[in-house]
N, C-alpha and C positions, 0 to 999 in steps of 0.2 A: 426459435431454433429452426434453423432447415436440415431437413436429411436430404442432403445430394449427393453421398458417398456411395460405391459399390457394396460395401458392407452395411446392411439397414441395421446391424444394432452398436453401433459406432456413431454417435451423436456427431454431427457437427454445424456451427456456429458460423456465419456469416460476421463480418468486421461490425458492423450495424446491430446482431441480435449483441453480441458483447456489449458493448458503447452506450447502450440503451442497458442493458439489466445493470452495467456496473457504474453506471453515469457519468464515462469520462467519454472525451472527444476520440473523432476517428486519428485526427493527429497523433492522439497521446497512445493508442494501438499503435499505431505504425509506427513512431517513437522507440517504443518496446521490441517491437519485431528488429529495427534496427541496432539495438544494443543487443540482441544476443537474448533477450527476454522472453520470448513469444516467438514461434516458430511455424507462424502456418503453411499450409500447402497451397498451392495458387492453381487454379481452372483459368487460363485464359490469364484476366486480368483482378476476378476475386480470389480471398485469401479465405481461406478454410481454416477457419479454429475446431481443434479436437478439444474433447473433456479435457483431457493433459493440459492444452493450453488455457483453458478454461480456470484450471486450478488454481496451475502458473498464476494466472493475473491474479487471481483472489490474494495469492498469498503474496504477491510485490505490491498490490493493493494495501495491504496489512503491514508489509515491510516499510513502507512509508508511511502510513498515517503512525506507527511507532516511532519513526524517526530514524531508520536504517536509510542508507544512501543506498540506490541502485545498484552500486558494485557490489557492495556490503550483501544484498538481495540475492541477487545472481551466485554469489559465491555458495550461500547458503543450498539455493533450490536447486545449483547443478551437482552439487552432492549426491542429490537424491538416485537409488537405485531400485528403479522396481521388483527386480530379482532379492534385493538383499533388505538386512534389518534397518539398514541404515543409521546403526549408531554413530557413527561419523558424522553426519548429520545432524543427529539428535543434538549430539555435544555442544558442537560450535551452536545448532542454533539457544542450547541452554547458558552454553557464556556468556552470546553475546545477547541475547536475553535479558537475562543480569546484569551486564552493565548499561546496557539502555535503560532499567528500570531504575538504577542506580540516577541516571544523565536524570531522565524527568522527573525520579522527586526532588532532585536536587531543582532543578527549574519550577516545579509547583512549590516550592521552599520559596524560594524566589520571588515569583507571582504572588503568593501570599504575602509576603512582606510587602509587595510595592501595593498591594490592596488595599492593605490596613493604612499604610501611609498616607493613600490619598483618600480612603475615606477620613481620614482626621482631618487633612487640609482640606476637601470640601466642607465639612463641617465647623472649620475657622472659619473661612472667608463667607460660608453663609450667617454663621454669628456678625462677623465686623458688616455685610452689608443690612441686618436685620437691624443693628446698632445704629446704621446710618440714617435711617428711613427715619 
C-alpha cells in the first residue's frame, strides 16, 4: 500500500499493490476501470485506488468466481449507497444470489453425474485391458 494522498488517513493503493494482493493482471485492473467497475484517480499518469475501490474489486472478484457476469456485478455494486441502508441492494443481491446457487447446484448435479459415469467407463476398459494381458 502507498500513502500519496493529502489526506494521510485515506488509504490508497497503487495499480501494482492491487494486482499483487488480488492476483490478477495490471490489464484485468485497467479492464475494470474501463467498464465502469474501478474508478481510480490519476497523478500524472498513475491510477490511485481508494479503500472504495479496493472493496469494488473484492466484491466483482467474488461476483465472478460465483458466476455473475460483469454487468450483472456492476448493477448490484452501483446500488450501493453509503449514506443509506441499502436494502435495494441487499434484495437484488439476495435474488440473484438464489438463483445463482440455484444455476450451480444444478451444474454440481451435473458434474457429479458425468463423474460417476466416467469413473465406471475407466473402470471397464481397465477390466477389458487387465482381461487382455
Amino acid at each position: 500500500m502507498t500513502d500519496t494522498s493529502a489526506d494521510q488517513d485515506e488509504a490508497v493503493y497503487k495499480i501494482g499493490d492491487l494486482a499483487e494482493e488480488f492476483g490478477v493482471t495490471l490489464r484485468t485492473l485497467r479492464f475494470y476501470e474501463d467498464k465502469g467497475l474501478l474508478k481510480p484517480t490519476r497523478v500524472g499518469v498513475t491510477r490511485l485506488f481508494t479503500k472504495r475501490d479496493r472493496a469494488r474489486l473484492k466484491l466483482i472478484l467474488l461476483g465472478k468466481r460465483v458466476g455473475f457476469s460483469l454487468t450483472e456485478v456492476k448493477r448490484m455494486i452501483d446500488l450501493y449507497d453509503p449514506r443509506g441502508k441499502n436494502v435495494t441492494q441487499l434484495k437484488v443481491a439476495l435474488t440473484k444470489g438464489e438463483a445463482q446457487m440455484r444455476v450451480l447446484e444444478e451444474q454440481r448435479t451435473s458434474i457429479n453425474t458425468a463423474i460417476e459415469e466416467l469413473e465406471r467407463t475407466i473402470s471397464v476398459v481397465r477390466d477389458m485391458l487387465a482381461e487382455s494381458d
